[in-house]
N, C-alpha and C positions, 0 to 999 in steps of 0.2 A: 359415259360421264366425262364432261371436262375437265379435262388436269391442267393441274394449277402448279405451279413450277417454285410462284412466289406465295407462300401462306399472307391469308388476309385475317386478321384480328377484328373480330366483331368490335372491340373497348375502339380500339384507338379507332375502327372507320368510323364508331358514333361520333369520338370528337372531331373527325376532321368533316363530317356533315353538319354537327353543330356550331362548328365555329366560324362562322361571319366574320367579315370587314363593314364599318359602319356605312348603313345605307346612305351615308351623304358623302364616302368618300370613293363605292366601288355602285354604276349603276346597270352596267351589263345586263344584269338580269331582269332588269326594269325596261329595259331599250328591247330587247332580244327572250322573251319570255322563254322560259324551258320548256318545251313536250314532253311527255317519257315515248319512246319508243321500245320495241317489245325484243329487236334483236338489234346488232350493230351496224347490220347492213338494213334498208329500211325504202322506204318507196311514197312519193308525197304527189301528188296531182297539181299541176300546173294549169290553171283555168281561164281562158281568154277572156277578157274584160267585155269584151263587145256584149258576148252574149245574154249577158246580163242583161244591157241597155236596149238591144235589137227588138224592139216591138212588131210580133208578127201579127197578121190581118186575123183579130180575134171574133169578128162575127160570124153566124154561126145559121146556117137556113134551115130552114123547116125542116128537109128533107138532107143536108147535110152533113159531116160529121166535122168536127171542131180541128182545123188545122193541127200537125203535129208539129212540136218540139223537139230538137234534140240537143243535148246539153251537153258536149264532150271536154276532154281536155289532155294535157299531154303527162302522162305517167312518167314521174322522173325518180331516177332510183339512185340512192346516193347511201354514203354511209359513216358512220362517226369515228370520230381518231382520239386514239387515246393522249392522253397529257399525262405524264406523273414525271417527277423528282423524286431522289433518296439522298440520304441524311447518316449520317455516321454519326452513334452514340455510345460513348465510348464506357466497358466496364466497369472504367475507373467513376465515371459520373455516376451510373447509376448506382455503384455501391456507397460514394459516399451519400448520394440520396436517400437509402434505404438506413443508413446508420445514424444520421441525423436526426435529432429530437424534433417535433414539430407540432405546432400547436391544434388544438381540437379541431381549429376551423381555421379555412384560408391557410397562407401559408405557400410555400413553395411546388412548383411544377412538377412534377415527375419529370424528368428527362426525354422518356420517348413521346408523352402528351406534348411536352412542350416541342420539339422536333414535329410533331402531326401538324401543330398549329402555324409553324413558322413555314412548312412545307406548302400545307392550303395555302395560306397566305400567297404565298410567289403564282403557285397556279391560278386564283384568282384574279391575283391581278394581272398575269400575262392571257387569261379570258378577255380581263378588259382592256387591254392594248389590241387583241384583236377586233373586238367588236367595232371599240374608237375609228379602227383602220376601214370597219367598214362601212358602217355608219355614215364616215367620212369619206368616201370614195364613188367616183362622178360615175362611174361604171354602175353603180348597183342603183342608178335611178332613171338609168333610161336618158330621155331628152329634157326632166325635168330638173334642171341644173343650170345654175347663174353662176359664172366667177365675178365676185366683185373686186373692185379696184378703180383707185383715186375717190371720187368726190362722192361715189356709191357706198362706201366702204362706213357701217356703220359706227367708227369713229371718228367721223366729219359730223358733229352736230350739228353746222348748219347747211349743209345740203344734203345729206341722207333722210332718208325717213325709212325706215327698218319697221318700223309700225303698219306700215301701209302695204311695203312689200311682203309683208307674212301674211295680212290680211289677204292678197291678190294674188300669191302662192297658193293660199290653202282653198280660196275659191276654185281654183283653176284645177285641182282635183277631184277623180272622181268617185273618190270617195274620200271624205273629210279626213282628214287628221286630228288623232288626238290628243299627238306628243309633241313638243318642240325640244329638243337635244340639242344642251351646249357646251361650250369646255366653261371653266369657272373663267378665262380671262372674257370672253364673249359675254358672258352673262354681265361681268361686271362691266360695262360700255355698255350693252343693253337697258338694266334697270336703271341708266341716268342719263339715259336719249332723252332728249326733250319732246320727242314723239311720242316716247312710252308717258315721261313724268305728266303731259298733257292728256294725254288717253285717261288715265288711271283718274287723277285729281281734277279733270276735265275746267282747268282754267291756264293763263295762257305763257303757265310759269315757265323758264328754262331752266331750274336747276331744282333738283329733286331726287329721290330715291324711291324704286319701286321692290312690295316683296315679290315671292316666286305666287305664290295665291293673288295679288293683283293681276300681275302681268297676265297669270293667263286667266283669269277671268275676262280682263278684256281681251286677250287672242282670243277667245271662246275655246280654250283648250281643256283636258280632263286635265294635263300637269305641263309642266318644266321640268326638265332632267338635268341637272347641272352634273358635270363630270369633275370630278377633284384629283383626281389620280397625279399621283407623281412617280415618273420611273428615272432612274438611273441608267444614263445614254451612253456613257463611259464605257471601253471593253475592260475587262477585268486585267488589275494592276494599275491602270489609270486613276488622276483623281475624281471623284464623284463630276456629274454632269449631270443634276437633274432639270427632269420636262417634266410639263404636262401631256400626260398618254392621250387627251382630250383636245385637239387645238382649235384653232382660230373660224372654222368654219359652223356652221348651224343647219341642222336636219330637222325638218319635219315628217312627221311618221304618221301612220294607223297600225299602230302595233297590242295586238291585244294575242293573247292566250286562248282566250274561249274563242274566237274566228282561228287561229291555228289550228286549234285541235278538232273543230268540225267543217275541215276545209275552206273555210269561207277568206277574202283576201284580206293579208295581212303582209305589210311589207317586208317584216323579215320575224323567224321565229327559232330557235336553237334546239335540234333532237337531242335528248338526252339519254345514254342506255344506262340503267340503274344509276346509284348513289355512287357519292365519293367512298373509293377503299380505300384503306391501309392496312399496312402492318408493318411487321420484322422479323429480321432471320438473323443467325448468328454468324459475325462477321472473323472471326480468329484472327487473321493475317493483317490486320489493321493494329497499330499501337502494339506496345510491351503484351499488355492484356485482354487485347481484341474490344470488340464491342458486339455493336448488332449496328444492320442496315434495315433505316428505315424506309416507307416509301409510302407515296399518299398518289392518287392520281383518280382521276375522273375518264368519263369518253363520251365527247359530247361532239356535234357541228353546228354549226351556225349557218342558216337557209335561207338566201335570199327567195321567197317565192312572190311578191308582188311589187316589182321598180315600180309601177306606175300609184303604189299608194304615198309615197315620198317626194319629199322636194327637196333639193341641196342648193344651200347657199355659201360657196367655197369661198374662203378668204375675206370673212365678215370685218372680220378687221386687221391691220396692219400688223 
């Protein structure tokens, strides 16, 4: 039996499983779908493109037997790492929590729920500073990567056409794509390209507004992934610095969940071992009247298994 050094609370892992960030502001997991995997160390097949496409001599003679196939690929074995944070909450809160009148319904947090949820919080969004990083990153696509800069750069309305090069990107893979991933500042230069606003309203306007359901209807996409995240770049004691954890470049993907979990290619996909835990233990030596330490954490990686289903366009705008 495994021993567990830090007790895990069934109550508080349900809320830190339940509680989301709005799917318009955190999109990792839409970019990067979950697998569950079965242990934490874990083994995923690598499968060479060609042979998909390699048409061998299928006729077949009288007397004959029908050409073999062989389908191989490269076993890669990798494994997940945990993420968690704790949280000091202190006796004195939760007693005055407990002594507190409070109404039938709604009403104030418990202490250590609210500590679960602000705990998720940070771990989800430093999930999606990672993803961002690699989503964004000229390594995980192979040779299919453009830097743009000056008159490419889809904030030049009148010499870019960002319409044509996603169109001519997504041909040129061999297997389509069906995401376009952007930071919010990209999007917003995008949806009032004159390329787009003409695509969309197909007359020969230059100024206009597109939604996320136009645009990719004419990309012929399944979505749009806009990223909204805002992190604090600051080291701690400095004054606030915030970014966008999503920047200035645009990825196109074939990211699906059902091709991850029955091997088939998929640009990138995230193992996951079990659900988010938490809990608490009792903290004594903290404050006059101690408290408890809480701690919420996951253990998940993130897999790149097919560069060649992706296409990066670094530095889409200034």
């Amino acid at each position: 039996m495994a021993v567990q050094s830090f007790p895990i609370n069934p109550t508080l892992s349900a809320v830190a499983i339940a509680f989301r960030n709005p799917e318009s502001r955190l999109i990792a997991d839409r970019v990067m779908p979950r697998v569950p995997v079965a242990t934490k160390a874990f083994k995923w097949t690598r499968y060479g493109t060609a042979q998909g496409f390699t048409v061998p001599n299928t006729m077949v003679g009288i007397k004959s037997e029908p050409n073999m196939v062989d389908f191989g690929g490269t076993e890669v074995s990798d494994q997940c790492v945990d993420f968690g944070l704790d949280d000091l909450v202190s006796n004195d809160g939760i007693e005055n929590f407990e002594n507190m009148d409070k109404p039938p319904s709604g009403g104030p947090i418990h202490p250590r729920d609210l500590s679960v949820m602000m705990l998720t919080s940070l771990i989800q969004l430093d999930r999606e500073i990672r993803v961002a990083n690699t989503v964004f990153g000229a390594a995980n696509y192979g040779t299919n990567t453009v830097a743009l800069a000056g008159t490419s750069r889809w904030d030049d309305f009148v010499n870019s056409n960002p319409v044509n090069a996603i169109l001519v990107a997504a041909d040129s893979l061999l297997v389509r794509p069906n995401k376009l991933v952007l930071g919010r500042q990209v999007w917003t230069v995008l949806r009032q390209h004159p390329s787009m606003v003409q695509a969309v309203y197909k007359t020969a306007q230059n100024r206009g507004v597109v939604s996320l359901q136009m645009a990719a209807e004419a990309l012929e996409l399944e979505e749009i992934l806009i990223g909204e995240a805002w992190v604090n770049t600051a080291r701690r004691g400095q004054p606030a610095a915030y970014n966008r954890a999503w920047g200035k470049s645009a990825a196109l993907i074939y990211s699906s969940q059902t091709a991850a979990q029955i091997g088939q290619p998929s640009w990138g996909w995230t193992a996951q071992f079990g659900n988010y835990i938490a809990g608490s233990i009792p903290e004594p030596k903290r404050g006059l009247r101690g408290g408890e330490l809480v701690r919420v954490g996951e253990t998940v990686k993130e897999v790149i298994a097919a560069a060649e289903c992706g296409y990066l366009f670094q530095t889409a705008i200034a």
